[in-house]
N, CA and C atoms as an extended XYZ file, in Angstrom:
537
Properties=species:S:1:pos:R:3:atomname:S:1:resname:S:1:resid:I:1 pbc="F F F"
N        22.866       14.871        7.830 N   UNK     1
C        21.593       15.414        7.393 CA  UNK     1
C        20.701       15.692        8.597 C   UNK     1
N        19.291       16.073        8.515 N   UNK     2
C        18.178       16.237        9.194 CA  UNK     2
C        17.565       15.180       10.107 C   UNK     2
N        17.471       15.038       11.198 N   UNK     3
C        17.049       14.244       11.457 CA  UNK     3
C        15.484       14.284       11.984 C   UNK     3
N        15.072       13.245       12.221 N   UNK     4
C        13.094       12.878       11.817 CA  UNK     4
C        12.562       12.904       13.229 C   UNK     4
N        11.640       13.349       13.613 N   UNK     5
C        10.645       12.789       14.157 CA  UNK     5
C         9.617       11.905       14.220 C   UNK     5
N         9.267       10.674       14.477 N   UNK     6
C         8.749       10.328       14.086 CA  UNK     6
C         7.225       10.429       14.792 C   UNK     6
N         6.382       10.946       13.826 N   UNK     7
C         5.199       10.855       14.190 CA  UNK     7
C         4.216        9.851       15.093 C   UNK     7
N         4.766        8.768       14.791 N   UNK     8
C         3.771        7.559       15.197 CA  UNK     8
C         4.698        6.426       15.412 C   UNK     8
N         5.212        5.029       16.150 N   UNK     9
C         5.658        3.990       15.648 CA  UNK     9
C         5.389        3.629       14.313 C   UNK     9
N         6.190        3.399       13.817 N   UNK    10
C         6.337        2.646       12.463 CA  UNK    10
C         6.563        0.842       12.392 C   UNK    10
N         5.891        0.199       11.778 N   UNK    11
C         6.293       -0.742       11.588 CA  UNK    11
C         6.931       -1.357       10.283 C   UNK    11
N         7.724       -2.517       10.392 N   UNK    12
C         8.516       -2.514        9.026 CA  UNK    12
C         7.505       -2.761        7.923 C   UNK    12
N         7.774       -2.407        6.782 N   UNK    13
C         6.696       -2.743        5.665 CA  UNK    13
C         6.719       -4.009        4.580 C   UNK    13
N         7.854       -4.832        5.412 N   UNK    14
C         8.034       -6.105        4.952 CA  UNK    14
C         7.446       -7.256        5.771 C   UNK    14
N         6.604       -6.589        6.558 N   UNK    15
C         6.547       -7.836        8.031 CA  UNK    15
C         5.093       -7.571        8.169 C   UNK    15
N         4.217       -6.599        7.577 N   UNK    16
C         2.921       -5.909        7.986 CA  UNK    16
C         1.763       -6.964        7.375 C   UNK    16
N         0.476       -7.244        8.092 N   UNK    17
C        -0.341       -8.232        7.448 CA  UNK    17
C        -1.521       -7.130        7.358 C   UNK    17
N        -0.876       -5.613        7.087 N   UNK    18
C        -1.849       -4.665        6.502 CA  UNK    18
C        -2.049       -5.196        4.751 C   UNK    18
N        -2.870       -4.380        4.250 N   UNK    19
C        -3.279       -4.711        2.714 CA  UNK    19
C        -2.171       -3.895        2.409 C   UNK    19
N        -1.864       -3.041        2.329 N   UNK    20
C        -1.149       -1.243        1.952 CA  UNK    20
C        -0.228       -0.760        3.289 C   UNK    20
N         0.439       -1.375        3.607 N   UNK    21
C         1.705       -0.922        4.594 CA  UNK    21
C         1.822        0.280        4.715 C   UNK    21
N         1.953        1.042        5.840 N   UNK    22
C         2.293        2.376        5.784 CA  UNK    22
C         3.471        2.589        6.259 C   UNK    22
N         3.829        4.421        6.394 N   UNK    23
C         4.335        4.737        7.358 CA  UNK    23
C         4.159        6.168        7.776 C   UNK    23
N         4.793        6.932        8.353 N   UNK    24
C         4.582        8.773        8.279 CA  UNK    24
C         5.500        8.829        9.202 C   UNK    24
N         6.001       10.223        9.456 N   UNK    25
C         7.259       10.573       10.150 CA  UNK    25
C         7.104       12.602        9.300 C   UNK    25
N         7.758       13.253       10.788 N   UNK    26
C         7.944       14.346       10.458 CA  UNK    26
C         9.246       14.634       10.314 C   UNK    26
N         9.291       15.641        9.304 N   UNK    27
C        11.039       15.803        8.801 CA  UNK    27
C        11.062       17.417        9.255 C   UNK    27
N        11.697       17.629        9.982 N   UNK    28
C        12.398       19.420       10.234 CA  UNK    28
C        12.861       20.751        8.815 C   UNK    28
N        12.565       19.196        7.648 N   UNK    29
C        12.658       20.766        6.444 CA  UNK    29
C        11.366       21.174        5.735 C   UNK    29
N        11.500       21.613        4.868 N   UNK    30
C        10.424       22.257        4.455 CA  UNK    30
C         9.770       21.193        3.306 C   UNK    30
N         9.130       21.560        3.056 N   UNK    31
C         8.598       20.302        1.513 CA  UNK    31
C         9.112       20.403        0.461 C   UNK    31
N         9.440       21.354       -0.160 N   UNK    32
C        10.390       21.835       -1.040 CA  UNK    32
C        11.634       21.166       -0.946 C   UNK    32
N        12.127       21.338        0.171 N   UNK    33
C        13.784       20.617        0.401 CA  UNK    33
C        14.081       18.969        0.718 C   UNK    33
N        12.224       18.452        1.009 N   UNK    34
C        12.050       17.179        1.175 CA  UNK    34
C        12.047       16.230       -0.508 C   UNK    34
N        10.739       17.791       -1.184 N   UNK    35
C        10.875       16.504       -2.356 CA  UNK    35
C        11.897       16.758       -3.167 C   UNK    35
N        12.518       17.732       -3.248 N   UNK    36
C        14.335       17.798       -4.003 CA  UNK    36
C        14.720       16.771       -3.475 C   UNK    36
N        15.259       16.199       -2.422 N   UNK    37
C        15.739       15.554       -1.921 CA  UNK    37
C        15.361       13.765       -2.509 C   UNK    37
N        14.377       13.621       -2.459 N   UNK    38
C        14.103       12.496       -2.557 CA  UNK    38
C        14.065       12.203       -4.638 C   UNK    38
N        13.444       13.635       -4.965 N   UNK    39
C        13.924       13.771       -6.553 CA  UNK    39
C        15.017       13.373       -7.047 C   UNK    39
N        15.923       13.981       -6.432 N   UNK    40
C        17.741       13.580       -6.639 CA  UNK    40
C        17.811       12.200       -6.128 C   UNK    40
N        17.753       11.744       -5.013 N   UNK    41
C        17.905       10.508       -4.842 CA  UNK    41
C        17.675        9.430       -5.692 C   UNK    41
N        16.106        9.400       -5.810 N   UNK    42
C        15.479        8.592       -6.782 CA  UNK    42
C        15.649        8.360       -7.998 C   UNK    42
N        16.039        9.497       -8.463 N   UNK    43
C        16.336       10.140       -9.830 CA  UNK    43
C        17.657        9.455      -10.017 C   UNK    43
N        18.629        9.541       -9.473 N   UNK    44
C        19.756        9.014       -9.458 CA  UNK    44
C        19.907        7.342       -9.780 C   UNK    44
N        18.981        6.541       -9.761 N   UNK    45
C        19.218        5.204       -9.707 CA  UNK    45
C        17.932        4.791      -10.619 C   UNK    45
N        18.242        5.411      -11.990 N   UNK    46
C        17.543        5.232      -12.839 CA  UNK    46
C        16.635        3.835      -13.044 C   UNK    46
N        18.125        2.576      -12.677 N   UNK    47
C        17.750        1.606      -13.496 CA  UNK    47
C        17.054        0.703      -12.459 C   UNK    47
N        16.683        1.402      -11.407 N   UNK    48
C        15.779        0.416      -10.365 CA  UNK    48
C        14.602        0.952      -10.112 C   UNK    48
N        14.732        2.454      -10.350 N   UNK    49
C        13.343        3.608       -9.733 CA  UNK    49
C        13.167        3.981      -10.810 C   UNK    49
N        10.952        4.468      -10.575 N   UNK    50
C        11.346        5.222      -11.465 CA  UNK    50
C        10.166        5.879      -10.886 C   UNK    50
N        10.226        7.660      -11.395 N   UNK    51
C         9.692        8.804       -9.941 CA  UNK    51
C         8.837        9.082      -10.856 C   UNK    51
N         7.361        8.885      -10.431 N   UNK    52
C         6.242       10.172      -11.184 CA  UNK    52
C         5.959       11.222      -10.301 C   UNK    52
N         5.770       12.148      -10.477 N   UNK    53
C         5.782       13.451       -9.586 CA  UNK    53
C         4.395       14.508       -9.825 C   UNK    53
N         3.301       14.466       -8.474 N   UNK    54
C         2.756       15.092       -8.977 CA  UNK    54
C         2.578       16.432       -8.012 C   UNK    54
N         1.650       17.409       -8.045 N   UNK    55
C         1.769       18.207       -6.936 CA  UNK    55
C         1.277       17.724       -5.554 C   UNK    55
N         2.246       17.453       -4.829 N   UNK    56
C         2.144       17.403       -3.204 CA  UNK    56
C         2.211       15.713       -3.303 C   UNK    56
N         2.533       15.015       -4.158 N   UNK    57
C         3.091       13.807       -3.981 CA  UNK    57
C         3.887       13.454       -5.173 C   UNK    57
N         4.690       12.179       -4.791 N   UNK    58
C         5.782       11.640       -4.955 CA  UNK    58
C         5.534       10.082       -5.389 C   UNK    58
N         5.333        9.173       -6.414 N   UNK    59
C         5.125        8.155       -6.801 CA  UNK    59
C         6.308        7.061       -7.158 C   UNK    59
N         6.825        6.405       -6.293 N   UNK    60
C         8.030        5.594       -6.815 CA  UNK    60
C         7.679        4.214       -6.835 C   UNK    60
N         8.104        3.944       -8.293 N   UNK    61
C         8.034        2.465       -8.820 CA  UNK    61
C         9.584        1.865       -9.083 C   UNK    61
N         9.624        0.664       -8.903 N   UNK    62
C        10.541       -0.437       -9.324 CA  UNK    62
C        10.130       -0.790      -11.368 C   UNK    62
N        11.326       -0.260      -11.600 N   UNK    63
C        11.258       -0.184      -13.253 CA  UNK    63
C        12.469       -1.570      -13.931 C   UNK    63
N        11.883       -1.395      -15.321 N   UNK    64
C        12.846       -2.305      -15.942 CA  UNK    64
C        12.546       -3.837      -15.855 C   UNK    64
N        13.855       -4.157      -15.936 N   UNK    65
C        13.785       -6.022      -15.370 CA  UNK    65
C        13.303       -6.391      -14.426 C   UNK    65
N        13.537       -5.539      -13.017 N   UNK    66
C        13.333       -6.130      -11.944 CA  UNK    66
C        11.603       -6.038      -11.555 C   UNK    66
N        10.729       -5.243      -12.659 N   UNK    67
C         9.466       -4.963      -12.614 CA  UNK    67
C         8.795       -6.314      -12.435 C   UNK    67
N         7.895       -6.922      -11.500 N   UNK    68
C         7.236       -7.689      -11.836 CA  UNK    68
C         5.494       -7.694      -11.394 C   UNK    68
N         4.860       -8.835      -11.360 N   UNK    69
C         3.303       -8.348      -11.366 CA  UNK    69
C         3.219       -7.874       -9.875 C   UNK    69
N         4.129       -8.890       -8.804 N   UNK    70
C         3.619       -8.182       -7.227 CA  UNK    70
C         4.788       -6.985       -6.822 C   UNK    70
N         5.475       -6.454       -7.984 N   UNK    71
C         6.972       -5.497       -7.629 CA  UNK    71
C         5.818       -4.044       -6.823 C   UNK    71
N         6.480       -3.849       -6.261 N   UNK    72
C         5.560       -2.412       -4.828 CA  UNK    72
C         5.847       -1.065       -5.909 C   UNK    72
N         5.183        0.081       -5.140 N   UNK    73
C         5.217        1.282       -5.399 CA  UNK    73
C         4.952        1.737       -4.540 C   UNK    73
N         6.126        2.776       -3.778 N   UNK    74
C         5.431        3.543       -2.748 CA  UNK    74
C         5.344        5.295       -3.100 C   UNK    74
N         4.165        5.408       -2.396 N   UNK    75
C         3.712        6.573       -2.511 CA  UNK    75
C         3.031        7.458       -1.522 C   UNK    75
N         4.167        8.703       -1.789 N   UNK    76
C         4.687        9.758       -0.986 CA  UNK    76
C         3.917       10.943       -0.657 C   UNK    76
N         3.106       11.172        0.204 N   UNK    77
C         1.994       12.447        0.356 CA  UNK    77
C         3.119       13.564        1.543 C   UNK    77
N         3.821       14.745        0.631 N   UNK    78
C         4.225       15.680        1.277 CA  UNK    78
C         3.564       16.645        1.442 C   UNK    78
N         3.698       17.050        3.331 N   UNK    79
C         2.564       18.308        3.222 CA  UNK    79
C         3.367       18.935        4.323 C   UNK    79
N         3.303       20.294        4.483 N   UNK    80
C         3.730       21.191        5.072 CA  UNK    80
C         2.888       20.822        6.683 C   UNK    80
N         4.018       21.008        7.409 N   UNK    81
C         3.810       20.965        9.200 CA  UNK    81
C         3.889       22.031        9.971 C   UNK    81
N         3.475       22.093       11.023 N   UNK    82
C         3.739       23.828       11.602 CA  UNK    82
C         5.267       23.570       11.781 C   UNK    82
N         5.667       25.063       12.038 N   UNK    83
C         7.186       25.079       12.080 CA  UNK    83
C         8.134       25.175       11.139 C   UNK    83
N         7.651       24.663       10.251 N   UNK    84
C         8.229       24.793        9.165 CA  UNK    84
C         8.836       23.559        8.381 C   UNK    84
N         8.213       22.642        9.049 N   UNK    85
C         8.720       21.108        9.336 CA  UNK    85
C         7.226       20.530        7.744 C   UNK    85
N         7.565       19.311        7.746 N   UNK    86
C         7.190       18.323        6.476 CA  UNK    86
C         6.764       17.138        7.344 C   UNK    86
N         5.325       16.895        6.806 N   UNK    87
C         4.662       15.630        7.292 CA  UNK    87
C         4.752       14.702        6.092 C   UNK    87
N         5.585       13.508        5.828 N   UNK    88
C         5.562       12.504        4.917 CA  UNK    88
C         4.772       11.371        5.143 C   UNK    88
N         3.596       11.154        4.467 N   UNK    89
C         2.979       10.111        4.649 CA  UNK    89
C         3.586        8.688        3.538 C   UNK    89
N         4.005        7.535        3.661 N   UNK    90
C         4.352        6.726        2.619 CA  UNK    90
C         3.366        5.432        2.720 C   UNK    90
N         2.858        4.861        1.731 N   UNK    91
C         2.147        4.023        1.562 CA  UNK    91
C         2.552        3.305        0.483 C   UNK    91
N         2.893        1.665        0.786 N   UNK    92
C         3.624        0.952       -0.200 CA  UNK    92
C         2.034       -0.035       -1.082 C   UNK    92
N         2.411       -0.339       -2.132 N   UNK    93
C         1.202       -0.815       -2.711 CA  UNK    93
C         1.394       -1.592       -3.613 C   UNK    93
N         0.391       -1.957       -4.623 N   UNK    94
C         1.000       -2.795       -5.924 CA  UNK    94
C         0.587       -1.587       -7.267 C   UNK    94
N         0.993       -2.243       -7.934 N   UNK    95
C         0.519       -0.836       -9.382 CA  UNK    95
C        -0.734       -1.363       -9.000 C   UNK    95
N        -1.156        0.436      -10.300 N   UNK    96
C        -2.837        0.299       -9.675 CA  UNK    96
C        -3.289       -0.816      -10.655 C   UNK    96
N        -3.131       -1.455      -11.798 N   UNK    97
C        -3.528       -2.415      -12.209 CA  UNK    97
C        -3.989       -3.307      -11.214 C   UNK    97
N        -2.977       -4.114      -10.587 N   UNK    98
C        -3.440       -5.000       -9.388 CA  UNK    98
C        -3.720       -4.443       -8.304 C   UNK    98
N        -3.519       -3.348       -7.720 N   UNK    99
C        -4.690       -2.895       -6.376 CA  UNK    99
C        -6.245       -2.979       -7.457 C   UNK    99
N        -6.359       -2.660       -8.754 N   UNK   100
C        -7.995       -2.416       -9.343 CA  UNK   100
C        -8.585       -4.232       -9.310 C   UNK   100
N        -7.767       -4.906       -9.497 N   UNK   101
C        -8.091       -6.459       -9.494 CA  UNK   101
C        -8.536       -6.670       -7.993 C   UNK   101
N        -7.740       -5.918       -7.134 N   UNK   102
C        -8.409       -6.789       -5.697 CA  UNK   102
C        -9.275       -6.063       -5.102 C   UNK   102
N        -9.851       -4.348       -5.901 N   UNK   103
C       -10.509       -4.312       -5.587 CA  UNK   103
C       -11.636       -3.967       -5.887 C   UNK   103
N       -11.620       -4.543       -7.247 N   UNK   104
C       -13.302       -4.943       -8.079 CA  UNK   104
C       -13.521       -6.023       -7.811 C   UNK   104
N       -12.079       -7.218       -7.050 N   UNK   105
C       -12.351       -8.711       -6.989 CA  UNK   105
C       -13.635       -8.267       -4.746 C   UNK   105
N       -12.788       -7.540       -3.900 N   UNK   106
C       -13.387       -8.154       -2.930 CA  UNK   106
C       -15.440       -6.825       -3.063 C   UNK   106
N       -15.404       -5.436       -3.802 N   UNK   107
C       -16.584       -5.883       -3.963 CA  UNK   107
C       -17.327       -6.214       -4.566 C   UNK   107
N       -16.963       -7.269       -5.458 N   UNK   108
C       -17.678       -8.246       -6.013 CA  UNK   108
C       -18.526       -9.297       -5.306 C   UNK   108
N       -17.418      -10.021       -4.472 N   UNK   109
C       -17.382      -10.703       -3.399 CA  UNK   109
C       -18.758      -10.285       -2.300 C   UNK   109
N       -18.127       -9.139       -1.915 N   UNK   110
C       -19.617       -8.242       -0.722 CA  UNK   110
C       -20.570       -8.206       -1.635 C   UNK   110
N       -20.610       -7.428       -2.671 N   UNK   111
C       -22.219       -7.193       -3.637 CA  UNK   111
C       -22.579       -8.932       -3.825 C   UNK   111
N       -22.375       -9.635       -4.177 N   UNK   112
C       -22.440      -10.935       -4.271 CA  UNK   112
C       -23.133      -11.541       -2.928 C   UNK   112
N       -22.042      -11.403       -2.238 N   UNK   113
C       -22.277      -12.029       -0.674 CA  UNK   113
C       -23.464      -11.494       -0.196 C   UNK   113
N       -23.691      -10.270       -0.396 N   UNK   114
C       -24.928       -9.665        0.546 CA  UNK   114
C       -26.452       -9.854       -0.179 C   UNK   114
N       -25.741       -9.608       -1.524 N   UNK   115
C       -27.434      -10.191       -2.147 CA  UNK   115
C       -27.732      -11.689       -1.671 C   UNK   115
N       -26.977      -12.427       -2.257 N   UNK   116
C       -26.881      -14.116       -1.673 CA  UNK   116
C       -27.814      -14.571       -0.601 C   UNK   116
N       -26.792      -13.348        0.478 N   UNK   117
C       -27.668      -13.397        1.966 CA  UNK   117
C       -28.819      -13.093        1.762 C   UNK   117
N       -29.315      -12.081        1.708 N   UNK   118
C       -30.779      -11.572        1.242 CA  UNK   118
C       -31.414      -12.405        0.858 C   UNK   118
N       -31.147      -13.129       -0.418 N   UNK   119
C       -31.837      -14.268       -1.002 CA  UNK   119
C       -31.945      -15.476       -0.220 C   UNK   119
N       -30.935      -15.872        0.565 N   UNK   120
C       -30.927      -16.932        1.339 CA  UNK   120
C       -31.590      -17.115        2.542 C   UNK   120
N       -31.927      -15.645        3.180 N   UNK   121
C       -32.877      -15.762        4.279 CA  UNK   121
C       -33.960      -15.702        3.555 C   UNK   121
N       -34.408      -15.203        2.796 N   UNK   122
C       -35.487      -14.901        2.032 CA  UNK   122
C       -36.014      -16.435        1.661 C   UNK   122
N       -35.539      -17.361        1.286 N   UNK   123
C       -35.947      -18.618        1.434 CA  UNK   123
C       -35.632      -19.247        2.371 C   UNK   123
N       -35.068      -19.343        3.210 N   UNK   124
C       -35.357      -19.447        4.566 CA  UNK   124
C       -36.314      -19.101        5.126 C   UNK   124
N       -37.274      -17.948        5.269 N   UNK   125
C       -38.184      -18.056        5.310 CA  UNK   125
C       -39.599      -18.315        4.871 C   UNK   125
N       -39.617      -18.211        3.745 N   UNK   126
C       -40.773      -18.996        3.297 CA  UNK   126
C       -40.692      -20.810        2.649 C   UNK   126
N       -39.496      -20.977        3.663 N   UNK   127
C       -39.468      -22.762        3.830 CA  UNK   127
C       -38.483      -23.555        2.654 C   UNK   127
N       -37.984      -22.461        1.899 N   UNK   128
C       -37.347      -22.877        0.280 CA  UNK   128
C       -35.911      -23.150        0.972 C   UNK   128
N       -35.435      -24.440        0.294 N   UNK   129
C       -34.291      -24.753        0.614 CA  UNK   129
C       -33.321      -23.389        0.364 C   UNK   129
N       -32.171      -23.259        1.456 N   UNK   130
C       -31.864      -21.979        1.744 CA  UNK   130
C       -30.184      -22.283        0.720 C   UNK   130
N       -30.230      -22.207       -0.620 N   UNK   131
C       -28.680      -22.427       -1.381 CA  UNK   131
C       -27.813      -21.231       -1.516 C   UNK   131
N       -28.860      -20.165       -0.951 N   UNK   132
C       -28.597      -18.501       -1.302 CA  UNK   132
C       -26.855      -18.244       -0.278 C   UNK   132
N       -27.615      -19.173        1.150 N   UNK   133
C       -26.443      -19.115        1.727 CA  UNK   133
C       -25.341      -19.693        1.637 C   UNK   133
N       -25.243      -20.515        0.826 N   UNK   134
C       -23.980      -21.386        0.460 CA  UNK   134
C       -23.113      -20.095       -0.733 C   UNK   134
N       -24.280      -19.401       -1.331 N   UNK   135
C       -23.226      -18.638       -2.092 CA  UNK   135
C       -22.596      -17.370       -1.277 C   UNK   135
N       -23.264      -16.921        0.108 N   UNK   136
C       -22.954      -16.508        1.041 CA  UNK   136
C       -21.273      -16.838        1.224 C   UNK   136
N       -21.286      -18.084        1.727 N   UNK   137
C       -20.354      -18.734        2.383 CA  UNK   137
C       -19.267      -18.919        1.186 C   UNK   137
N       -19.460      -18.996        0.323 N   UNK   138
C       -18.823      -19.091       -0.906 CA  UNK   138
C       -17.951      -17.905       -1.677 C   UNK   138
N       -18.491      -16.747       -1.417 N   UNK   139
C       -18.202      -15.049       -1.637 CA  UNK   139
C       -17.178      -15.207       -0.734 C   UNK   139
N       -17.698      -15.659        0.820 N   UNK   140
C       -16.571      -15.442        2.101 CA  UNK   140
C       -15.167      -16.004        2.010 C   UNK   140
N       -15.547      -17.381        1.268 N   UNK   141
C       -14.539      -17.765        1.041 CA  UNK   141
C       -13.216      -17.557        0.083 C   UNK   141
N       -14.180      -17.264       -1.100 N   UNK   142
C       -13.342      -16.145       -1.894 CA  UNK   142
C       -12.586      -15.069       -1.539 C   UNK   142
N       -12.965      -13.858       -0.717 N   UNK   143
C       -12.437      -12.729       -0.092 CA  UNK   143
C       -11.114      -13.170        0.591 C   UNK   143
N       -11.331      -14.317        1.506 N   UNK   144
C       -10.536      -14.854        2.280 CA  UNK   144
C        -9.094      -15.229        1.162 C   UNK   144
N        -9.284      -15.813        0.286 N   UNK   145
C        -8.482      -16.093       -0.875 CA  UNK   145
C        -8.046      -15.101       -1.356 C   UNK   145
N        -8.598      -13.853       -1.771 N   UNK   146
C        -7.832      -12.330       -2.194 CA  UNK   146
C        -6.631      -11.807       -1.239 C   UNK   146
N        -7.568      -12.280        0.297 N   UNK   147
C        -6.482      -11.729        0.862 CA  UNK   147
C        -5.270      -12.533        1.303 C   UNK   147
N        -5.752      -13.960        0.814 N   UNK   148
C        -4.219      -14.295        1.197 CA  UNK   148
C        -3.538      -14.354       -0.106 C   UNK   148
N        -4.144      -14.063       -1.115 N   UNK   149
C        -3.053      -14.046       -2.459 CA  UNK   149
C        -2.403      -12.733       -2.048 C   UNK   149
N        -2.993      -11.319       -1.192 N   UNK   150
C        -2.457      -10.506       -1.370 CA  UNK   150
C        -1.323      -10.562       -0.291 C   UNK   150
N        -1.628      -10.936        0.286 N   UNK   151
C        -0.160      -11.073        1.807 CA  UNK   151
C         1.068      -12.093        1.011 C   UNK   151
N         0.539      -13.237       -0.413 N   UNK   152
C         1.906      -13.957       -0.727 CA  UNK   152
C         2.226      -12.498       -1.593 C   UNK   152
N         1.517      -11.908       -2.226 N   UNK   153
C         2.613      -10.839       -3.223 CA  UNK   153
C         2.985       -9.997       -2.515 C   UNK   153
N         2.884      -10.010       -1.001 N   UNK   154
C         3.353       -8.981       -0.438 CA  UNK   154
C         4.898       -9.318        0.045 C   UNK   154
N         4.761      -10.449        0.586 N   UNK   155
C         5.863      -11.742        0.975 CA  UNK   155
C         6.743      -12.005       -0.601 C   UNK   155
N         6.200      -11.689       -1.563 N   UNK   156
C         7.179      -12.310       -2.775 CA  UNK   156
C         7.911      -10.508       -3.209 C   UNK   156
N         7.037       -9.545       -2.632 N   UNK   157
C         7.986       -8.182       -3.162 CA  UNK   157
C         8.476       -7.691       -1.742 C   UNK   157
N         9.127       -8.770       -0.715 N   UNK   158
C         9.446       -7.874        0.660 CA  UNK   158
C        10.731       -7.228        0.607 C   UNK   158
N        11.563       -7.998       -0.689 N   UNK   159
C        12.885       -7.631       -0.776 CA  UNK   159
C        12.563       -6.238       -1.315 C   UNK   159
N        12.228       -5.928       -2.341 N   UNK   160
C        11.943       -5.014       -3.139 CA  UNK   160
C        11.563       -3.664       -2.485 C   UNK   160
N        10.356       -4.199       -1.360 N   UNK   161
C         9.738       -3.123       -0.514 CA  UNK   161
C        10.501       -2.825        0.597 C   UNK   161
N        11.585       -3.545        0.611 N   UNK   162
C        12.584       -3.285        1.829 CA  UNK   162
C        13.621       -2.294        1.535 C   UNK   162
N        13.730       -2.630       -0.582 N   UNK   163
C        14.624       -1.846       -0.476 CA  UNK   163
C        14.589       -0.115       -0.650 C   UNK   163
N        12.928       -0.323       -1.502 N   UNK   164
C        12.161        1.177       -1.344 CA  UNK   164
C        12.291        1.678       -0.041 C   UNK   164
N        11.513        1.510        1.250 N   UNK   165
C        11.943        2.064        1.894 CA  UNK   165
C        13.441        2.051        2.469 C   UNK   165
N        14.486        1.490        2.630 N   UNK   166
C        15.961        1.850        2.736 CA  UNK   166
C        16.134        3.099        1.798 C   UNK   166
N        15.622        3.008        0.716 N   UNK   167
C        16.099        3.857       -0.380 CA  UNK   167
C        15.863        5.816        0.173 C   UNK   167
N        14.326        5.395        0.315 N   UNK   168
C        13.264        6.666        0.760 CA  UNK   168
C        14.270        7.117        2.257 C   UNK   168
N        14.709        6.198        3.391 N   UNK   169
C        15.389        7.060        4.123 CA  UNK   169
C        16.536        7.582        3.826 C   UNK   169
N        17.268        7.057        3.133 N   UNK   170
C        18.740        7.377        2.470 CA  UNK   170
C        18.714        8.501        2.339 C   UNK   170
N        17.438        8.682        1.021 N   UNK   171
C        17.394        9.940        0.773 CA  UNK   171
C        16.747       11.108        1.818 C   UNK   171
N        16.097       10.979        2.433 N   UNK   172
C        15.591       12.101        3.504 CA  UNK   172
C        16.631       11.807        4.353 C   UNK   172
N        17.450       11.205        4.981 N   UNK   173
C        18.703       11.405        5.719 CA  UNK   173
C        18.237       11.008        6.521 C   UNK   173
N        17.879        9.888        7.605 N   UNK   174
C        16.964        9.755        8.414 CA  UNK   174
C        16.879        7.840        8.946 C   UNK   174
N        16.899        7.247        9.483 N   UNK   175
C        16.671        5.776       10.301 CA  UNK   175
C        15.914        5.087       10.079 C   UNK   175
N        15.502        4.351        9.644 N   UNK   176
C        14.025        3.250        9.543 CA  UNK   176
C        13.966        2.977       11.203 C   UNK   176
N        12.674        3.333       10.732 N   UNK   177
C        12.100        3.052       12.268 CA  UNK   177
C        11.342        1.529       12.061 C   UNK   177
N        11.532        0.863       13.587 N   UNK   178
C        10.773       -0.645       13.256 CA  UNK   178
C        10.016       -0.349       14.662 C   UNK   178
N         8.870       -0.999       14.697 N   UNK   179
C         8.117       -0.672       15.862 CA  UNK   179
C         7.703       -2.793       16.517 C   UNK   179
């Protein structure tokens, strides 16, 4: 097959202490011949994938049994490159159910935290015991907790997200890059 350029180092998306792992890489075909490609692929392994398709991206989920609350989805932004070449952006994630939990949970957390603060200097200065900041410190601590619940579901779907992307190069014909 075709082989990739890669745009940028990549790092693996099982090892990343990003929220949303990425990657991108340029492919030498056209977009058309990229998302056939990855259509058929995906398409093909019904009982593990499953492809929503919209214009100029590509949505792949882990279906069935093996579905669970931290199981990944990565998702595919194809766009035309000069040359005639395909810029693939991939971004691995959780369904949007749980990306919407962590992220009505962290600004909750900030809207919380910052009023808090407000309130807490605010009696702080006019001499009132200052409790505003404990809920300060308390928001912080929370956030801190989102994000490490989100790095264990990231750690509990690495197999899964390891095997999405294996899968995603298979089909574009192409190397995992590890940086």
């Amino acid at each position: 097959m075709s082989s990739a350029i890669p745009a940028r180092p990549a790092s693996s998306p099982t090892t990343s202490f990003r929220i949303r792992p990425r990657f991108e890489e340029i492919l030498p075909d056209s977009p058309e011949e990229v998302r056939e490609r990855l259509l058929t692929a995906f398409g093909a392994d019904t009982t593990f994938f499953e492809v929503k398709t919209y214009d100029g991206f590509v949505g792949i989920h882990i279906c069935g049994e093996e579905r669970h609350r931290w199981s990944p989805r990565l998702h595919l932004s194809i766009d035309a490159a000069d040359g005639g070449c395909t810029h693939v952006r991939g971004v691995y994630g959780p369904e949007l159910e749980v990306w919407a939990f962590f992220i009505y949970g962290y600004v909750m957390c900030g809207l919380l935290g910052m009023f808090a603060a407000i309130y807490g200097c605010a009696q702080l200065f006019i001499g009132q015991s200052p409790w505003g900041l404990w809920v300060t410190g308390g928001m912080a601590l929370i956030a801190v907790g989102l994000y490490l619940v989100a790095q264990l579901g990231q750690k509990l779907a690495s197999c899964q997200t390891l095997r999405l992307h294996q899968a995603y190069h298979q089909a574009v014909g192409t190397a995992p890059q590890c940086g």
